[in-house]
N, C-alpha and C positions, 0 to 999 in steps of 0.2 A: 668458318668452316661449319657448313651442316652436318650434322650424326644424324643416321636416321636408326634411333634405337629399340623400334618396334617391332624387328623382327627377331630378337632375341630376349626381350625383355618379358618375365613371368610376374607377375605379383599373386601373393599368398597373403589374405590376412587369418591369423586364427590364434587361440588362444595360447600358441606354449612355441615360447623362442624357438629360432631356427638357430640350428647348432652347425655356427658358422664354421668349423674345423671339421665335419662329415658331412652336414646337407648338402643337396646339391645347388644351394643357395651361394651369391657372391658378397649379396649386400641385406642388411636387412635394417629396417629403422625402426627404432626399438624408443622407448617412453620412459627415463628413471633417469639415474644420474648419471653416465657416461662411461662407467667403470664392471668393465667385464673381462672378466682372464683369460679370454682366448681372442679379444677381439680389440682393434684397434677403432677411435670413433672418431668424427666431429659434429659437434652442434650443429645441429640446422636451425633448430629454433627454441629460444629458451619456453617453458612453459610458463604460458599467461592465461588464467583461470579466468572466464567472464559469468558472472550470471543472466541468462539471456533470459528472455518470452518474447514473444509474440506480442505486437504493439497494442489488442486488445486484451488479452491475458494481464498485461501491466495496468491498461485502466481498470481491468476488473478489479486488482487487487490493491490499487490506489482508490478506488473509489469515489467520493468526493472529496476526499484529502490529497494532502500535497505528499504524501510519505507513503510506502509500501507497507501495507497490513500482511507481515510476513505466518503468523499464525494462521491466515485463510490459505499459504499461498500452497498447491501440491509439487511437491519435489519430484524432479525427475535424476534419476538415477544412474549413473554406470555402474554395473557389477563387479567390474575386475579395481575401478577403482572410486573410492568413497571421500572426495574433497570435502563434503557440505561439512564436520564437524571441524577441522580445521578454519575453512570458510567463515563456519558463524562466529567463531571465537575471534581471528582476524580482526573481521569487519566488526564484530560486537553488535549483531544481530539478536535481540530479544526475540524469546515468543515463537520459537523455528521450532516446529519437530524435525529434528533431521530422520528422524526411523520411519517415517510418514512419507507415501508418495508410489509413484509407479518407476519398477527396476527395468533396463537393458543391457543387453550384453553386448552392443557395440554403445561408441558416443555418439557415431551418426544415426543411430537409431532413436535418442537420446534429441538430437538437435532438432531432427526428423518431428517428433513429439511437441518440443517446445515452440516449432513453426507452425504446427497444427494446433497450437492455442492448449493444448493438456498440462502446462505448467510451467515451472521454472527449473533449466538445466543451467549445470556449471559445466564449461565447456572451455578446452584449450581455443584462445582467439584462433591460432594458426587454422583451425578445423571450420569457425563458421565466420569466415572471412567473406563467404557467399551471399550468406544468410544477411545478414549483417549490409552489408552493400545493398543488394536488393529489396533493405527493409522490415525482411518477413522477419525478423527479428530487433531488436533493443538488448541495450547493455542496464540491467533494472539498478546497478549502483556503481557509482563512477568509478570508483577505486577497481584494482585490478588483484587477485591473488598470486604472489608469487609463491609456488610451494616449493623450490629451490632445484629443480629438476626440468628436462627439456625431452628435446626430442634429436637426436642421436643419429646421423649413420653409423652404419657399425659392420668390418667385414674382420676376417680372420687375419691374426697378424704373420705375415710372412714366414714362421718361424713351422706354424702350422700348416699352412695351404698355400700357394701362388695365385694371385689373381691374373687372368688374363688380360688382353690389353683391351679386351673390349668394355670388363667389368672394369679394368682403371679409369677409361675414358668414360664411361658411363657414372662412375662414384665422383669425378670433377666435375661435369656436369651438372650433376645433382645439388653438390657444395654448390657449385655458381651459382646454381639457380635460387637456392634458399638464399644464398649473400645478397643476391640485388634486389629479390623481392624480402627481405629479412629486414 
C-alpha cells in the first residue's frame, strides 16, 4: 500500500520541544534518552558520534605522518550540544582544545562546514550518511562514540491526546522506515 503523506505532513525544526499534549504537533523526533512524561517514543536510531572532515582537511592535518596532528585540527561545533570533551576522553585524544574552533546552531550547519574543508565536526552518523557516501567527507578515526542516547519518535501518550489515524499511519511508517534502513 502506498501513503501518500505530503499533503498533510508539516516539519518544524527549532530550538524548544514541541509540547506534544497542546502543540498542534502529532509526532516529533526529538535527540536524548527516550524518556519524556507526557510522551510515548521508539528509537529510530541509536546515536553514533563520527568525527568527520573533508578528505583534504584530514591530509592537511595528517600531513606527512600516518596520525592526525589533533592540536592543528579546528573544531567545528554544535551549540545546543557539546560531544568533543566526552569525545576526547573516550578516544584518549592528546593535544585537542576542545574551547577552540567555529560554533553552529544546527549540526547540518556543522556537516555543511566540515564538507567545506573548515574543520573537523562530530556528527550523529544517521545525519551524514550522504556526506559520507558521496565522499565529501571521512570518518578521521575508526572507533565510533557512543554517548548512550538516540534519536526518538515521540507523540503524546493516549492518556493526554488521541492520535488520528492518519498521524498513526504516518508514526509506523516512519518506525518501518528507520528499521530497514537502521
Amino acid at each position: 500500500m502506498r501513503l501518500n503523506f505530503l499533503s498533510f505532513v508539516r516539519i518544524e525544526a527549532g530550538p524548544t520541544l514541541a509540547d506534544l499534549s497542546r502543540d498542534a504537533f502529532d509526532l516529533a523526533i526529538r535527540e536524548g534518552t527516550g524518556v519524556y512524561p507526557e510522551a510515548e517514543t521508539v528509537m529510530l536510531y541509536p546515536l553514533e558520534v563520527l568525527a568527520l572532515a573533508s578528505p583534504a582537511y584530514l591530509r592537511m592535518l595528517k600531513g606527512k605522518g600516518r596520525k592526525v596532528d589533533w592540536p592543528k585540527a579546528r573544531l567545528l561545533h554544535e551549540m545546543t550540544i557539546n560531544f568533543w570533551p566526552d569525545w576526547r576522553a573516550t578516544m584518549g585524544v592528546q593535544g585537542l582544545d576542545q574551547a577552540r574552533g567555529l560554533y553552529f546552531s544546527h549540526a547540518m550547519m556543522t556537516l555543511d562546514a566540515a564538507a567545506d574543508g573548515q574543520g573537523v565536526a562530530l556528527v550523529p552518523r544517521c545525519l551524514a550518511e550522504r556526506e559520507l557516501q558521496k565522499k565529501l567527507l571521512v570518518q578521521i578515526e575508526p572507533r565510533v562514540y557512543l554517548p548512550g542516547r538516540g534519536y526518538y519518535l515521540a507523540w503524546a501518550k493516549p492518556a493526554l491526546r488521541a492520535m488520528s489515524p492518519a498521524a498513526m499511519a504516518f508514526r509506523d511508517w516512519v518506525i518501518g522506515q528507520a528499521r530497514t534502513q537502521g
